[in-house]
ROLOSE-422495 format. One line per 8 residues: number of its first residue (from 1); for each residue x, y, z of C-alpha. Coordinates in steps of 0.05 Angstrom, whole numbers, plus 32768, in hexadecimal, padded with zeros to 4 digits. Example, Ala and Ser with C-alpha at 12.3 -4.5 7.8 and 13.67 -1.06 7.14 Angstrom:
1 = 80F6/7FA6/809C ~ 8111/7FEB/808F
//
This chain:
1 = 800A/807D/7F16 ~ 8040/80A3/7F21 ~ 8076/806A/7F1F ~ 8058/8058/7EDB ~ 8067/8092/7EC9 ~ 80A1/80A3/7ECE ~ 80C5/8058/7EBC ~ 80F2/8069/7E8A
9 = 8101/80AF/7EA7 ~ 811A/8093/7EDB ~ 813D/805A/7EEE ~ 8124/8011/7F0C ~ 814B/802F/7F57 ~ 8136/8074/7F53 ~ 80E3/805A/7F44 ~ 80EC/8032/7F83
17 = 8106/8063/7FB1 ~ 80CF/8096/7F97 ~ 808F/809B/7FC9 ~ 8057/807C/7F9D ~ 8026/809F/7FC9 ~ 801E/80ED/7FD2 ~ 7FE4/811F/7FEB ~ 7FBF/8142/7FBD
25 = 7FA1/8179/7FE1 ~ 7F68/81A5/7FB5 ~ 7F9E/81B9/7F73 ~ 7FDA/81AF/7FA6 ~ 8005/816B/7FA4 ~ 8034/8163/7FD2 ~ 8068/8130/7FCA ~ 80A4/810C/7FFF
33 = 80DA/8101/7FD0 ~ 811B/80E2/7FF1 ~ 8161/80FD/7FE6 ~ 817C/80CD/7FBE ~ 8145/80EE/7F88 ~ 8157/8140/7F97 ~ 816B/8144/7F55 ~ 8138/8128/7F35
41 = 8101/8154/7F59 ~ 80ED/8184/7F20 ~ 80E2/814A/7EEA ~ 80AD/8123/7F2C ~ 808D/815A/7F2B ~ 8085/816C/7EE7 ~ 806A/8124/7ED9 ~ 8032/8135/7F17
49 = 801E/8171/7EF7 ~ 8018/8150/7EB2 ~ 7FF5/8117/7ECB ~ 7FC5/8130/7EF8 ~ 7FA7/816C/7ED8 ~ 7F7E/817B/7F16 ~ 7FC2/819E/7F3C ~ 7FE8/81DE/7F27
57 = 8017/81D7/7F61 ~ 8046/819F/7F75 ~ 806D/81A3/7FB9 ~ 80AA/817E/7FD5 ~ 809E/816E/8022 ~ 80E4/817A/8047 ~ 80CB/8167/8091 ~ 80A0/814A/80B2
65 = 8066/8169/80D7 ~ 808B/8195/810D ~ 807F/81CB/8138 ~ 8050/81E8/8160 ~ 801C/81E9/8128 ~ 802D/81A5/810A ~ 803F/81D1/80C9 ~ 8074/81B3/8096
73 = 80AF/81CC/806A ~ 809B/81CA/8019 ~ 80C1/81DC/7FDE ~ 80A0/81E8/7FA0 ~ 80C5/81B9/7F69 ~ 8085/81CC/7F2F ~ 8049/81F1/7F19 ~ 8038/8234/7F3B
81 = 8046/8245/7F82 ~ 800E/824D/7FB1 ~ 7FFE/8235/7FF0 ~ 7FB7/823F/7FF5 ~ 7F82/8210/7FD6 ~ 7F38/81F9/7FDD ~ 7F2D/81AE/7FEC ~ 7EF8/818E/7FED
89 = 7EDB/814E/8016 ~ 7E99/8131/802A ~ 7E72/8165/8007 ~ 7E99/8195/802E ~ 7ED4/81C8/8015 ~ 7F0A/81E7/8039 ~ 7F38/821D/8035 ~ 7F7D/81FE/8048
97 = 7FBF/8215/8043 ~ 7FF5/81E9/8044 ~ 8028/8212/805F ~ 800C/8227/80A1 ~ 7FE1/81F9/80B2 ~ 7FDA/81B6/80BB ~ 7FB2/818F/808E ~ 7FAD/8146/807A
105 = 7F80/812A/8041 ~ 7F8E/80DF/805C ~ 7F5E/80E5/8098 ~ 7F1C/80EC/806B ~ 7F08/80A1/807C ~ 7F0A/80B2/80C4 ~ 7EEB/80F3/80C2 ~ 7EAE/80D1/80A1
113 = 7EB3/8099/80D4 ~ 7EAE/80DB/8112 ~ 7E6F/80EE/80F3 ~ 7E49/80B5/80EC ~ 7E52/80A7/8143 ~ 7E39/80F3/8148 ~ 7DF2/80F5/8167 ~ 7DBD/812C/815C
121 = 7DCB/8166/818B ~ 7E0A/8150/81A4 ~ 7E42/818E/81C1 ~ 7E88/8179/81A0 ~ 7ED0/818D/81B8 ~ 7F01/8188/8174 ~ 7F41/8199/819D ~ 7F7C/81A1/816D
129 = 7F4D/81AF/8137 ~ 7F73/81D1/8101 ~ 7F49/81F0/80D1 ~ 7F0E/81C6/80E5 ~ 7F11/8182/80B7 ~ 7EF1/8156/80E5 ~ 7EC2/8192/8101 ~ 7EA0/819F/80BE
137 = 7E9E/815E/80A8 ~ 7E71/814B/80EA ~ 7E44/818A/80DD ~ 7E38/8180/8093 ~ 7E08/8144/80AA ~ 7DF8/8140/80F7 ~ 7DD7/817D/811B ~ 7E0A/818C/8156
145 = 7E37/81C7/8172 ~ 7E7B/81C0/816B ~ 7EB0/81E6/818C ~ 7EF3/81DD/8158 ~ 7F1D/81FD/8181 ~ 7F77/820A/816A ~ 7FA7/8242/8181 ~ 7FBD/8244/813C
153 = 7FAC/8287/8121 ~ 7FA9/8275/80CF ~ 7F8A/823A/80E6 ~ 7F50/8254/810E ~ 7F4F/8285/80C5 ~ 7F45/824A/809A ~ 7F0D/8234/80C7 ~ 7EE9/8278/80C4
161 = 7EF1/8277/8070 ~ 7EDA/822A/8079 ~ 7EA1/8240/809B ~ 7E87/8272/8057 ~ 7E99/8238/8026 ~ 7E67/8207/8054 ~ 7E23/8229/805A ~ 7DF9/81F5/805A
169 = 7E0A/81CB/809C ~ 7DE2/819F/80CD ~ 7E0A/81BB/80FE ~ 7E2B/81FA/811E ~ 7E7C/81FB/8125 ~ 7E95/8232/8149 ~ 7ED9/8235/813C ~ 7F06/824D/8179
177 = 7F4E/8270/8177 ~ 7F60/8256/81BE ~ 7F98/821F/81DB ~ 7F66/81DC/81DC ~ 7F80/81D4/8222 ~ 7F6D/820F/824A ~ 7F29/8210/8218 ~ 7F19/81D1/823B
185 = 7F30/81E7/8279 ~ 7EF9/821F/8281 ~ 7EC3/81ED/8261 ~ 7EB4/81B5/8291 ~ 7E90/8178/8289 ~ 7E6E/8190/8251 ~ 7E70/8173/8217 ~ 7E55/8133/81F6
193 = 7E90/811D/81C5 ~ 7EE3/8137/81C6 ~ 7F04/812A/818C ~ 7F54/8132/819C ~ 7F78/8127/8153 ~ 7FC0/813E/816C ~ 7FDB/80EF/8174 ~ 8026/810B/817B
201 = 800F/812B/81C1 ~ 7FCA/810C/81D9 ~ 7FE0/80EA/820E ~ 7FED/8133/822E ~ 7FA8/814B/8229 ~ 7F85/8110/8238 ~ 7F71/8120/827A ~ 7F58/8164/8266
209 = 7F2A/8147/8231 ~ 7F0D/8119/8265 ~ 7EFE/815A/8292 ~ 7ED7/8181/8262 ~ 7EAB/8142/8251 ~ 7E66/8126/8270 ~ 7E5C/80E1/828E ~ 7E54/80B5/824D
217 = 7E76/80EA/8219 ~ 7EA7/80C9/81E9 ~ 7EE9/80D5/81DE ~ 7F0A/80C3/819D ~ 7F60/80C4/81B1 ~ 7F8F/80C5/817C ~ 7FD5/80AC/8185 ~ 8018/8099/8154
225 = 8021/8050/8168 ~ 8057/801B/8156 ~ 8034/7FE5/8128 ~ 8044/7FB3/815A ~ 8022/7FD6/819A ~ 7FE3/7FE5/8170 ~ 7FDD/7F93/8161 ~ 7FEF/7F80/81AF
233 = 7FB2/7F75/81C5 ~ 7FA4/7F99/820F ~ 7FD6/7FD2/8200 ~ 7FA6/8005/8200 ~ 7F8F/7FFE/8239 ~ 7FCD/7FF6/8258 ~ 7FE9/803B/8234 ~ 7FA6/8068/8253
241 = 7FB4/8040/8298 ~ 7FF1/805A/8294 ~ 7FDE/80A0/827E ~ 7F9E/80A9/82B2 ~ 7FA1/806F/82E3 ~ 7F6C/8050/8304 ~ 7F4D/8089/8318 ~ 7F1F/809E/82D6
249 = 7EE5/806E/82C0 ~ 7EDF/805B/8276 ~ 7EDC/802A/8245 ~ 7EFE/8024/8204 ~ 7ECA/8010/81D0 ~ 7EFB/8014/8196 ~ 7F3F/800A/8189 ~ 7F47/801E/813E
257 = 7F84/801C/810D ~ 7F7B/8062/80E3 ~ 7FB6/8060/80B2 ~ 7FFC/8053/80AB ~ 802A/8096/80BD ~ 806D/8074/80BA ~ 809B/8030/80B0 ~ 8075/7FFF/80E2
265 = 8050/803A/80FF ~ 8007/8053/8102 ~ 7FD4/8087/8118 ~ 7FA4/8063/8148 ~ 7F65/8077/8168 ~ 7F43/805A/81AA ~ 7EFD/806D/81AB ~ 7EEA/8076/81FC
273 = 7EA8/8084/8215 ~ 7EAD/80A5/825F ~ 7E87/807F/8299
//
């Protein structure tokens, strides 16, 4: 849409450089536009806001996620500029701000894909959990207990103003303002499912979200993976050999492309049920 656009504004090499993809996040868009384009910013952004009359705010991403709160650099380039914005998913809304949190619309297939494994009366670990995503989305439609649990203060705020926009759930989240490691440190062989959506560093915590589970809990372990590991077939369970040894007992049930983050690169989940 957004190449259409803007064919005759600019040229045949500038439309192919441009992204043709970009987040639209409640009225927010944010957009990766590459260098060769800086001076062309302003007029993108302008042809977002006139074509999608759903967003008042269009922001340039300069980084990648970095940090210790996987937060990004933006530049505003149109409309008005806010950070904060309600969006909304599964029947659920969110308070999100861009800014200082971190926050990804392109995950909503695998949220809904969480939720439908959740059992009735289940006791859930989201480590990493942001402002929640995943954790609401569960509780909107399976009665459980979830723990969403990040040591990011204005994420851990989100959650809380989450909680008032989502008063009708199945389920209770209890959002936590904690480091996901020493939560699950202090909570032993507990609980039924871990979710561990921080693929940049999983392999670190691993072994602490096996700790905290039961015998039989499942794990769902998110990693950034080049295309051509993901299609090798065995290298899972080579990787987690290599990150636990022989010593833990599980099984991986699912080995599951997510989406593309990167050229020949891609967020991956193994879905691994203790024994």
């Amino acid at each position: 849409m957004l190449k259409e656009a803007l064919r005759g504004v600019l040229d045949a090499h500038e439309i192919y450089e441009l992204s043709s993809s970009f987040d639209v996040i409640g009225d927010i868009a944010i957009i990766k536009i590459p260098e060769a384009l800086e001076s062309r910013e302003e007029l993108i952004g302008e042809q977002i806001l006139d074509r999608m009359k759903n967003v008042t705010t269009v922001f340039r991403q300069l980084s990648d996620v970095q940090g210790e709160y996987r937060t990004r650099n933006l530049k505003l380039i149109a409309g008005e500029e806010k950070y904060e914005t309600i969006y909304k998913e599964s029947n659920c809304a969110f308070k999100v701000n861009v800014r200082s949190v971190y926050f990804s619309p392109r995950l909503s297939t695998e949220r809904i894909r969480i939720a439908s494994l959740v059992q009735k009366g289940e006791l859930i670990l989201n480590m990493f959990a942001g402002l929640g995503t995943f954790s609401y989305v569960i509780a909107k439609t399976k009665e459980c207990v979830i723990d969403s649990v990040d040591k990011n203060p204005e994420a851990i705020r989100l959650a809380f103003e989450s909680l008032k926009l989502n008063k009708r759930l199945k389920g209770t989240v209890r959002p936590v303002l904690a480091d996901a490691q020493e939560f699950a440190s202090q909570n032993l062989s507990v609980y039924d499912r871990v979710l561990m959506p921080l693929p940049e560093r999983a392999p670190e915590f691993l072994e602490t979200a096996i700790e905290c589970a039961k015998k039989g809990a499942s794990i769902h372990y998110y990693l950034h993976v080049p295309l051509i590991d993901f299609n090798n077939t065995g290298w899972i369970n080579k990787h987690l050999e290599s990150v636990l040894g022989s010593k833990k007992d599980y099984r991986v049930m699912n080995w599951k492309r997510v989406r593309e983050v990167g050229p020949r690169y891609i967020q991956a989940v193994a879905d691994i049920v203790l024994g």
